[in-house]
C-alpha positions as CSV (number, residue, x, y, z in Angstrom):
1,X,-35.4,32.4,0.9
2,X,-33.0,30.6,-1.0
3,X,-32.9,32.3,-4.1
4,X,-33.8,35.7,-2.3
5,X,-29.8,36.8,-1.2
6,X,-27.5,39.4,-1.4
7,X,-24.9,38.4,-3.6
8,X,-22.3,38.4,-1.4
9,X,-24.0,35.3,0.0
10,X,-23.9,33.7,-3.8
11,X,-20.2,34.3,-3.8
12,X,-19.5,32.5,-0.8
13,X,-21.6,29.4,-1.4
14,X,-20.3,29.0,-5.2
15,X,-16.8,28.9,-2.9
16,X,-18.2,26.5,-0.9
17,X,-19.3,24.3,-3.3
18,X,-15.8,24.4,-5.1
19,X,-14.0,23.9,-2.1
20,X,-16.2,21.3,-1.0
21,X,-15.6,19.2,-4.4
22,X,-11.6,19.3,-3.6
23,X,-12.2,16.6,-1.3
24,X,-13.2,14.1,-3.5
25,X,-11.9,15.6,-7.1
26,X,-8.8,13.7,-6.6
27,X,-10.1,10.0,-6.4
28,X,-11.0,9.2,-9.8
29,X,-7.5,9.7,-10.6
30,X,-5.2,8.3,-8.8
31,X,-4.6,5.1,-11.3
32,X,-4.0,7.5,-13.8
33,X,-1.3,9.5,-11.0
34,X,-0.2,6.4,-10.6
35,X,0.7,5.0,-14.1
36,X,1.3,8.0,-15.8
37,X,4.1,9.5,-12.5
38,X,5.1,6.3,-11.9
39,X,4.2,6.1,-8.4
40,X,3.3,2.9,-6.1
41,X,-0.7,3.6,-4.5
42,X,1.1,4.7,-1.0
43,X,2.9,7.7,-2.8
44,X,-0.3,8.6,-4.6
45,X,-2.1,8.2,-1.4
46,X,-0.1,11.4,0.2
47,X,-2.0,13.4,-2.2
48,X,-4.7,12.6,1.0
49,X,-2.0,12.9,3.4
50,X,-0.4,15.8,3.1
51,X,-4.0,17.8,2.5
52,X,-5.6,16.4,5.9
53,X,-2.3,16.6,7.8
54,X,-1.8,20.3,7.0
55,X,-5.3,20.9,7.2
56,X,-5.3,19.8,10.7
57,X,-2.8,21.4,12.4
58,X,-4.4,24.7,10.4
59,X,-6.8,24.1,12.5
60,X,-5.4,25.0,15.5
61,X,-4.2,28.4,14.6
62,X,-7.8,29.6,12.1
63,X,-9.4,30.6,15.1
64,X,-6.7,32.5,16.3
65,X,-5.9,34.1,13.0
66,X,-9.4,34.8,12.3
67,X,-9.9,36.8,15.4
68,X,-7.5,39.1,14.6
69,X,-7.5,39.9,11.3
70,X,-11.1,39.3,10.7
71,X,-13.2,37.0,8.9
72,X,-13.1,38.7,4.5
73,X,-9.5,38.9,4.9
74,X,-9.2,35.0,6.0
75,X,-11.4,34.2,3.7
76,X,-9.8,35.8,0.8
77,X,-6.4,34.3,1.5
78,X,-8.0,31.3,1.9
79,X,-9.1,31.3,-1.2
80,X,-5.9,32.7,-3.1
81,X,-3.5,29.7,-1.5
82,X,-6.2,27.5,-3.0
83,X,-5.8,29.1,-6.6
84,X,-2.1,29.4,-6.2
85,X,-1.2,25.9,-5.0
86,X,-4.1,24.0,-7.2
87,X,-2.5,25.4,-10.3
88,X,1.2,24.7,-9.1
89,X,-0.5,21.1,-8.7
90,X,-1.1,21.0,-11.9
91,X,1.8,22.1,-13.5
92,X,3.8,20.0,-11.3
93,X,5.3,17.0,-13.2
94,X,6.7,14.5,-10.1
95,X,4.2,13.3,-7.4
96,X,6.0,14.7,-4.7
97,X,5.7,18.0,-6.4
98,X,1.9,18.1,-6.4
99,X,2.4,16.0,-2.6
100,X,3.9,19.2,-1.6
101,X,1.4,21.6,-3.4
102,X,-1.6,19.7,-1.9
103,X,-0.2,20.5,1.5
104,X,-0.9,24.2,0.4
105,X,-3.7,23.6,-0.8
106,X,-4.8,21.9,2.5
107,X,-3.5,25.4,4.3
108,X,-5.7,27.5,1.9
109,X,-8.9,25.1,2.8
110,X,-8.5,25.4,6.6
111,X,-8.7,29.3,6.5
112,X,-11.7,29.3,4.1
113,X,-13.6,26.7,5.2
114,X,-13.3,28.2,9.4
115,X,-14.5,31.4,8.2
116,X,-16.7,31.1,5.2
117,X,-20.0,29.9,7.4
118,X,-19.4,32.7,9.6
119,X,-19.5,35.2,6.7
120,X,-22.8,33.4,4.8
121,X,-24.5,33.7,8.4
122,X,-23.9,37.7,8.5
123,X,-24.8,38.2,5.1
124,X,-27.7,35.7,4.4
125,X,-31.4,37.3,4.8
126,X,-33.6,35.1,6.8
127,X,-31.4,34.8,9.6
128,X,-29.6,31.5,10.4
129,X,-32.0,28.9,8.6
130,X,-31.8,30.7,5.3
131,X,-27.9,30.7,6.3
132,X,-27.8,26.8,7.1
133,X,-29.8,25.7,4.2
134,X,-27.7,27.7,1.7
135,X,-24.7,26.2,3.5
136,X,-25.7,22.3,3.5
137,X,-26.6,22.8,-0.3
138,X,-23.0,24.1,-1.2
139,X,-21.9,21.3,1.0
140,X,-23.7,18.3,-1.1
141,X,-23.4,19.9,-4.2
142,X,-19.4,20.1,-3.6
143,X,-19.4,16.8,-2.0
144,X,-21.5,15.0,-4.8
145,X,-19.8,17.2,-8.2
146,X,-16.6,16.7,-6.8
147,X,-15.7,13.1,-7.9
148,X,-18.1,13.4,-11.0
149,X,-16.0,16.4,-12.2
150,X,-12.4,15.3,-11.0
151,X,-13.6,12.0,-13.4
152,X,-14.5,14.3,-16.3
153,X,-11.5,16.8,-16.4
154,X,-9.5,13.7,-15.4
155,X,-10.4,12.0,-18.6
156,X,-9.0,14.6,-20.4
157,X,-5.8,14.9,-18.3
158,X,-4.7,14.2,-15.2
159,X,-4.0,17.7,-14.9
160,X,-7.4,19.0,-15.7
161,X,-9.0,18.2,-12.1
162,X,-6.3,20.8,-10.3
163,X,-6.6,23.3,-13.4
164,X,-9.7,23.3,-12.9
165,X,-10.4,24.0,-9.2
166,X,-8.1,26.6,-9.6
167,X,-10.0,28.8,-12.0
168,X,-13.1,28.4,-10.2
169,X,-12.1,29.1,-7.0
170,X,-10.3,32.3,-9.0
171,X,-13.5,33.4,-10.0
172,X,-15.3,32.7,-6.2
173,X,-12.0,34.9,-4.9
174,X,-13.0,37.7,-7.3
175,X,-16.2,38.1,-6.5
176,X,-15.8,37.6,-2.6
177,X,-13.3,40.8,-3.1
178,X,-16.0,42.2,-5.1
179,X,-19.6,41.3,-3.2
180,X,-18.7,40.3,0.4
181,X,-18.5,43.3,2.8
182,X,-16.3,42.7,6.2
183,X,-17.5,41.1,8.9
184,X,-17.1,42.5,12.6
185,X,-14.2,41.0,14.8
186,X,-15.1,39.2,18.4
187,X,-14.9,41.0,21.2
188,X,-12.8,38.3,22.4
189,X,-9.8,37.0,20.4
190,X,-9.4,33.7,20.5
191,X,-6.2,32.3,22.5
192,X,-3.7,30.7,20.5
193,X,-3.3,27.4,22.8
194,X,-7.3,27.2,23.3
195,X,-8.0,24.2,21.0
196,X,-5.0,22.2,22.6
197,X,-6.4,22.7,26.0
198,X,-9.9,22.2,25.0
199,X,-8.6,18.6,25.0
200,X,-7.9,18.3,28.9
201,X,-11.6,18.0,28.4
202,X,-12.9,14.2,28.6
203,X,-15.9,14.6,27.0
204,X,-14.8,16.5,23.5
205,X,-11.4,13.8,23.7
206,X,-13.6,11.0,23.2
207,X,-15.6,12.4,20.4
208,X,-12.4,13.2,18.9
209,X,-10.9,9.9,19.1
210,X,-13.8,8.4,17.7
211,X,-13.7,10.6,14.6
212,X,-10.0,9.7,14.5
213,X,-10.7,6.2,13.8
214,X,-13.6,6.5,12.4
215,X,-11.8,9.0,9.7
216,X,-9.3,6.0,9.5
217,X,-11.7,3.6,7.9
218,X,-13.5,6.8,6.0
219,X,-10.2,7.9,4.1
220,X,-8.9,3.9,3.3
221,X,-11.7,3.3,1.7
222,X,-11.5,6.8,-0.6
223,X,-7.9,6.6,-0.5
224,X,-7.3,3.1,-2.0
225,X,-10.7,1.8,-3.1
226,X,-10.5,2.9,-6.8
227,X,-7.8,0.5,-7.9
228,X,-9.7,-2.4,-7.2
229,X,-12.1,-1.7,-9.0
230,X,-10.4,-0.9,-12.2
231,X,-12.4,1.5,-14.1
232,X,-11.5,4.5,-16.1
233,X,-11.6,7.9,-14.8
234,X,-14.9,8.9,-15.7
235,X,-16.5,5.7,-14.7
236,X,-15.0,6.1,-11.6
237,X,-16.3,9.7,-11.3
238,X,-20.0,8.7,-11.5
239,X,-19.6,5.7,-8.5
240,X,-17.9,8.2,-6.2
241,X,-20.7,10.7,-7.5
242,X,-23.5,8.1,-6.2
243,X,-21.4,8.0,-3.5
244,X,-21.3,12.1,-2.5
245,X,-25.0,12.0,-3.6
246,X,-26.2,9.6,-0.8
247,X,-23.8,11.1,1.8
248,X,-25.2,14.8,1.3
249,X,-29.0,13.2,1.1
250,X,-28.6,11.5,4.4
251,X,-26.6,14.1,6.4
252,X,-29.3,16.6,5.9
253,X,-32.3,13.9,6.4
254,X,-31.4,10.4,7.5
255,X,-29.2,11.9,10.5
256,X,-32.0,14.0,12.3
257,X,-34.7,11.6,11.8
258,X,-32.7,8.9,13.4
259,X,-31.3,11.0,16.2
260,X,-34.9,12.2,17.2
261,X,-36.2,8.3,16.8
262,X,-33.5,7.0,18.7
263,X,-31.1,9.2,19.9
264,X,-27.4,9.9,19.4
265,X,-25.3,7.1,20.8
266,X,-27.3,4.6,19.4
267,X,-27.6,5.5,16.1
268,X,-24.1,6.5,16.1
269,X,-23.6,3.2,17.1
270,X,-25.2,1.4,14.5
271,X,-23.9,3.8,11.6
272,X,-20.4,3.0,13.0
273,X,-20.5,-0.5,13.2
274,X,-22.9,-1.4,9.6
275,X,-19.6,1.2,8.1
276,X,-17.3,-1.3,9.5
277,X,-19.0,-4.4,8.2
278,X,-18.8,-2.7,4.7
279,X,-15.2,-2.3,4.9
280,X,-15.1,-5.8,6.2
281,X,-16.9,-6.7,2.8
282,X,-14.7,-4.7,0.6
283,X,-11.8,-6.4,2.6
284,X,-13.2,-9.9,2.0
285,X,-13.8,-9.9,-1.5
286,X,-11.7,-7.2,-3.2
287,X,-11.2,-8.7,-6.0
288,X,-15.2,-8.9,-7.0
289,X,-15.7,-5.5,-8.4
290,X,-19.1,-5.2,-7.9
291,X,-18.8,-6.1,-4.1
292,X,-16.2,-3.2,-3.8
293,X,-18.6,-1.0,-5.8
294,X,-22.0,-1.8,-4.3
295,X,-20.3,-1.3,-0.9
296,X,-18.6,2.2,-1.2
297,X,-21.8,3.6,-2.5
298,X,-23.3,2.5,0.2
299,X,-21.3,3.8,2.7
300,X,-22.8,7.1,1.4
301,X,-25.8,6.5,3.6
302,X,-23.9,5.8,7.0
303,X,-20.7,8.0,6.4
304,X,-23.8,11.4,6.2
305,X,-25.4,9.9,9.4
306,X,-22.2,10.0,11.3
307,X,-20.8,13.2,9.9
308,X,-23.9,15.1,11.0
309,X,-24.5,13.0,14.2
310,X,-21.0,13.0,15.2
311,X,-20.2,16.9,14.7
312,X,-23.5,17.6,16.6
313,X,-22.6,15.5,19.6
314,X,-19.1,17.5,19.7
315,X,-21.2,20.6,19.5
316,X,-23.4,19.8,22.5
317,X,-21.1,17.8,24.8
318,X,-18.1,20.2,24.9
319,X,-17.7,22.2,28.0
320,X,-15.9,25.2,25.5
321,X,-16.6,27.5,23.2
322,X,-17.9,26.1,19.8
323,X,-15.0,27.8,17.9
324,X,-12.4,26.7,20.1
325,X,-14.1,22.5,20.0
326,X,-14.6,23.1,16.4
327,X,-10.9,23.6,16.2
328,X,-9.9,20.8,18.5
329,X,-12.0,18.0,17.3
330,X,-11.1,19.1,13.7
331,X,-7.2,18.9,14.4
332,X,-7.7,15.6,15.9
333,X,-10.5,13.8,13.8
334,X,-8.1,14.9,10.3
335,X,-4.8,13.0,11.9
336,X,-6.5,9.8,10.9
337,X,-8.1,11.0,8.1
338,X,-4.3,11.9,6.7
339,X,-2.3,8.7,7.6
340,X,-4.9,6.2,7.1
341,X,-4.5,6.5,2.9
342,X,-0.7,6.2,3.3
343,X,-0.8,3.7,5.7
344,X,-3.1,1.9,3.6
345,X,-0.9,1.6,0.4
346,X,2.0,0.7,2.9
347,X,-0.2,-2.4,4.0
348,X,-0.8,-3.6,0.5
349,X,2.8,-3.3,-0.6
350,X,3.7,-5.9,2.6
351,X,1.1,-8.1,2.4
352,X,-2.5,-7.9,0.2
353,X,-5.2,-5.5,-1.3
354,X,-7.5,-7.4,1.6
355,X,-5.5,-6.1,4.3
356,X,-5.9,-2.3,4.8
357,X,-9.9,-2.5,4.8
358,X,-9.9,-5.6,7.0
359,X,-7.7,-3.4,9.2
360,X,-9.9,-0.2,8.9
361,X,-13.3,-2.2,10.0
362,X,-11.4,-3.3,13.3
363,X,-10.3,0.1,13.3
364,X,-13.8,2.0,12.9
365,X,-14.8,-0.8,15.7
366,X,-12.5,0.5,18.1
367,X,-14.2,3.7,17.4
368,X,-17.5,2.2,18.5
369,X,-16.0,0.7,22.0
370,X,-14.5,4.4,22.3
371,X,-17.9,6.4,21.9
372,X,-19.5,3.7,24.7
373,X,-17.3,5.9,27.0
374,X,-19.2,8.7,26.4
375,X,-22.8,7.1,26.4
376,X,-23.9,9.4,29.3
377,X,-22.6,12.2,28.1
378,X,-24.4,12.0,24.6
379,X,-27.5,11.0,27.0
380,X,-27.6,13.9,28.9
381,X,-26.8,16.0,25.6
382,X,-29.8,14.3,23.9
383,X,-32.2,15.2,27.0
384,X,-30.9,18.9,26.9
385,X,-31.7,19.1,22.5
386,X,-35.4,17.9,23.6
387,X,-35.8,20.2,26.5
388,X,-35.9,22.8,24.1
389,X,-38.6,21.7,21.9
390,X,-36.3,19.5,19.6
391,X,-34.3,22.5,18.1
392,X,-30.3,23.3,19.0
393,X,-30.3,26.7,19.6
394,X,-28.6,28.5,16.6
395,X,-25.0,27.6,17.7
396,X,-25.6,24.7,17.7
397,X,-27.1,24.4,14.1
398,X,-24.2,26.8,12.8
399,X,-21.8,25.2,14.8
400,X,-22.1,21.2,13.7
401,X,-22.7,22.3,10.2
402,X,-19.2,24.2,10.5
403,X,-17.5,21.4,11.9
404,X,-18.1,19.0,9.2
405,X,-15.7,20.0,7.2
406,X,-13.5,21.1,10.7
407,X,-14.3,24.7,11.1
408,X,-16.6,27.4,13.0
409,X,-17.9,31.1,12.6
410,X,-15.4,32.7,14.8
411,X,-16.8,35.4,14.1
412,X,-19.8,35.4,15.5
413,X,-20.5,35.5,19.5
414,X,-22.9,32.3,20.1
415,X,-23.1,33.0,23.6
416,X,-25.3,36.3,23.7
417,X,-28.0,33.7,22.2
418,X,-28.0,31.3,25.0
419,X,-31.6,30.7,26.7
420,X,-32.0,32.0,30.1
421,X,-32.8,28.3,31.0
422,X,-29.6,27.0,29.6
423,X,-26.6,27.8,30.9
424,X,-23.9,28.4,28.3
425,X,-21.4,25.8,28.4
């Protein structure tokens, strides 16, 4: 099933898996940005900032975009902002230059990454596990190559990392022109304002908040926790490589085991609050490398459980349309995921290297006493997943697979699916 697709499907998941790695390409150089720009850690950091923060409020208008104009044409110029502003990155020679350009680049990822499930999903035989398991591959392979060859390229130039994302993802645009056929439009278009008002909703706010300051805790500690620990670009590249590798193993098998075993609030709970005592750790002996080390490729293991978990829990406890709390939760989960890395380097220029992680634990903690709002919620959510035999129905399964990385298939109607025994939502 797997290695039995049309090859449209190919093109979209080698996409995927390119887009995927932009997330972490750019941490095994920031010392190098840093010494070779001449720029403090809280300028570099807006490399993060400027990415999320765009990426975010992109979020709010994919949908409606999407809709309209339909899914290949989203995806393709998607794809061609990402070529464009990648290699403006890297001809840039001033940190705000490539600040600015990553802000593109962060514009070209939102409208790629809310359509390109949508498009593997209508193209893939085997209907939507063949589709799901060809997606969470392009996911950890992206996650896990990312850093390993942004540490590579990196140790070449500092340049080579953006060069090289953009000829890749010229070659995924090519062949999605080529391969991909259109998808067919909703037969509703989605409402410009619909993710904002999704929001008046208690139960998908409080997931979101949670992600917020969970993403605050997430991005200080792969915003700033390379220069403590020293190393060279490559070396970097294979601890943030460990790193991807246990986040993309656990997503996909640590995450449904424990939300089966225990359900979803509590595991939540304790992936939350063990990623908090990590940070704590980093915070408390930053200046041991192997501490800092040991304890971001760690996080691996707790940062897949609450991706998966958490995007899950959104899925199931909103009261909307999976598009439209894709798009919500995304634009507010990637707020703290863009001013944490800046606000972390701020930190460290006033006061110490300890301070932003020690600040990020609290901050993940918050994030725990926020989610005990929602306990019932999650309880009733977990009661409804076992009611039907253990399995999400298939928007589900697209839907919290989409959201990780802050999109969902617009373009497909989720709804028509719905059991006669479960009311859609």
């Amino acid at each position: 099933m797997l290695f039995k697709q049309p090859r449209a499907v190919y093109a979209v998941a080698f996409a995927c898996v390119v887009s995927f790695m932009g997330i972490g390409l750019v941490d095994p150089i920031l010392p190098a940005l840093s010494a070779k720009l001449d720029a403090t850690p809280s300028q570099v950091s807006l490399l993060f900032t400027s990415y999320l923060l765009v990426t975010a409020v992109a979020m709010l208008f994919t949908g409606w975009v999407a809709s309209r104009i339909g899914a290949k044409p989203t995806l393709i110029t998607g794809l061609a902002l990402i070529v464009v502003f990648a290699a403006l990155a890297g001809l840039s020679g001033s940190i705000n230059g490539i600040v600015g350009f990553r802000a593109g680049w962060g514009l070209g990822n939102a409208l790629f990454i809310a359509t390109s499930l949508a498009v593997i999903v209508a193209s893939a035989t085997g209907g939507f596990a063949g589709a799901i398991v060809l997606y969470e591959a392009a996911l950890g392979l992206g996650i896990a190559a990312g850093p390993l060859i942004g540490g590579l390229l990196g140790d070449v130039s500092w340049r080579g990392p953006f060069f090289g994302v953009s000829v890749l993802m010229a070659i995924a645009l090519l062949a999605t022109v080529v391969f991909v056929e259109p998808v067919p439009k909703p037969a509703r278009p989605t409402p410009l304002l619909a993710p904002i008002k999704a929001l008046r909703h208690r139960s998908l706010l409080t997931m979101g908040v949670t992600a917020l300051l969970y993403n605050w805790g997430f991005f200080t500690m792969l915003g700033y926790a390379p220069y403590p620990m020293e190393l060279n670009e490559i070396q970097l590249g294979f601890v943030f490589f460990a790193w991807g590798l246990l986040l993309a193993f656990f997503s996909i098998t640590g995450a449904p085991w424990l939300q089966r075993r225990f359900g979803t609030a509590p595991s939540l709970y304790g992936a939350l609050s063990v990623f908090a005592v990590l940070l704590l750790l980093i915070g408390l002996f930053t200046d041991v490398r192997g501490v800092v080390i040991g304890c971001v490729i760690a996080s691996g293991v707790v940062a897949g459980i609450n991706n998966t978990l958490t995007t899950q829990a959104v899925m199931l406890v909103s009261p909307v349309e999976r598009p439209v709390a894709s798009a919500a939760y995304g634009f507010v989960r990637f707020i703290g995921g863009g001013l944490a890395p800046y606000a972390a380097g701020r930190m460290v220029e006033h006061g110490s290297m300890h301070v932003p992680f020690v600040v990020g634990a609290a901050v993940v903690l918050a994030g725990v006493a926020v989610l005990t709002t929602g306990h019932h919620a999650l309880a009733a959510a977990d009661a409804r997943l076992a009611a039907g035999d253990g399995h999400g129905r298939p928007g589900d399964v697209a839907g919290e697979m989409a959201d990780e990385f802050g999109g969902a298939p617009d373009a497909i109607d989720f709804q028509k699916e719905t059991s006669p025994k479960e009311p859609a939502r």
